[in-house]
C-alpha positions in Angstrom: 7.7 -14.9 9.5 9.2 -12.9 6.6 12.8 -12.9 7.6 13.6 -12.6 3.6 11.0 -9.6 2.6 12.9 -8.4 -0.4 11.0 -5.3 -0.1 9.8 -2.2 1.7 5.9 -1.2 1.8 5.4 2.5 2.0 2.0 4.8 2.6 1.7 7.9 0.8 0.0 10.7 3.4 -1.0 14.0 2.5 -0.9 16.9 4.3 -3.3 19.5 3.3 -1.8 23.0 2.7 -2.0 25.7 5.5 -4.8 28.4 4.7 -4.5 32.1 5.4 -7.1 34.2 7.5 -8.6 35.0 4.5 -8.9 30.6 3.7 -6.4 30.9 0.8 -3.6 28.1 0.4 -0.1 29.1 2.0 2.6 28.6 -0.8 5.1 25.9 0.2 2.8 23.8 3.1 1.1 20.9 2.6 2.4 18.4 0.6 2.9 14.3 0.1 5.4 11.6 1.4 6.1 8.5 1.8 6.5 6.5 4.9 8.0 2.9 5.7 5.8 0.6 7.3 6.9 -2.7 7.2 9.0 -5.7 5.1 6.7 -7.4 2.6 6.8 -9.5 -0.7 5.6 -7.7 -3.4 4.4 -10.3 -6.5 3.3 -8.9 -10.0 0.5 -9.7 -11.4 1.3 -10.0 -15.3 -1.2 -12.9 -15.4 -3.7 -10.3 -15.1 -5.8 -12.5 -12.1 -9.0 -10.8 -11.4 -10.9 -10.9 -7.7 -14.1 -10.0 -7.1 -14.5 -7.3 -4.5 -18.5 -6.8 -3.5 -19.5 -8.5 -7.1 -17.5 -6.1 -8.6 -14.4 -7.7 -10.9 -11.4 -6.1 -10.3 -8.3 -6.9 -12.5 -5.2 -6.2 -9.8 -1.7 -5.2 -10.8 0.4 -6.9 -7.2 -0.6 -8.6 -4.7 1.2 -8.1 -1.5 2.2 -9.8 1.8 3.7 -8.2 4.7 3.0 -8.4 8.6 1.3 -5.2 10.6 -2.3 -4.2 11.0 -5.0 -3.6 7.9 -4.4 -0.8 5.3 -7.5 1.1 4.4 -9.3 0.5 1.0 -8.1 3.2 -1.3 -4.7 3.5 0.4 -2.1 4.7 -1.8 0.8 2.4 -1.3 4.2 1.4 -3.3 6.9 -0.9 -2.8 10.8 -0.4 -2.5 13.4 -3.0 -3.6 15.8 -3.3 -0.3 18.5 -3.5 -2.6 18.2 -0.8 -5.8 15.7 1.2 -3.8 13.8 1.0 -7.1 10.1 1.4 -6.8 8.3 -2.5 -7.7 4.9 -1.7 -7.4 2.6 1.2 -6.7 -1.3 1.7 -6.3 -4.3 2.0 -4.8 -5.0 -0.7 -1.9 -8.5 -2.6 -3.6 -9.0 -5.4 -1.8 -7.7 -6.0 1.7 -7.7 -9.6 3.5 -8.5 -10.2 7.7 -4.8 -10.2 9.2 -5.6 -11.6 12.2 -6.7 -14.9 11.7 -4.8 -17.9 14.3 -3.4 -19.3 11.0 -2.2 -16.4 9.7 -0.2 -15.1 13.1 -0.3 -10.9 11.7 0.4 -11.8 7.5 -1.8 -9.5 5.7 -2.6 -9.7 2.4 -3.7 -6.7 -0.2 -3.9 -6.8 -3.5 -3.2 -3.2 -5.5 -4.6 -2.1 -8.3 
């Protein structure tokens, strides 16, 4: 369904540093990265649209559409242009949409603030 997905969605994960007997941090373990997960479309927001997340309004920076399973709430995420490799968009997963839906078919939608 998105055959044209001009960019790459990535999750940040974190590995916590390695402690010593004593519970002290190893130098040089732990650590952040970003992983590919799937093609999307990643659309700016510079309306400024708002959406309302448990009463609470939310002002969100990109929205974003890709295929897969649900990303948590609070998920870090950021997307890669296919072409530049430039980052698009980065931030924090606010609201998340059901994905599985019959009219959907697996398009998720999450809008990152």
């Amino acid at each position: 369904m998105l055959d044209e997905a001009p960019h790459i969605l990535q999750v940040r994960t974190v590995t916590p540093p390695e402690n010593d007997e004593y519970g002290r941090p190893i130098p040089g373990t732990g650590g952040e990265q970003w992983n590919d997960l799937t093609e999307c479309f990643c659309h700016d927001n510079s309306q400024q649209k708002e959406i309302s997340v448990n009463g609470k309004l939310w002002v969100y920076a990109y929205h974003v559409v890709y295929e897969g399973k649900k990303i948590a709430l609070d998920t870090m995420i950021r997307c890669i242009d296919k072409v530049t490799e430039e980052v698009v968009g980065e931030g924090k997963v606010i609201k998340n949409a059901e994905c599985y839906s019959e009219e959907l078919k697996g398009r998720c939608d999450i809008w990152v603030g």
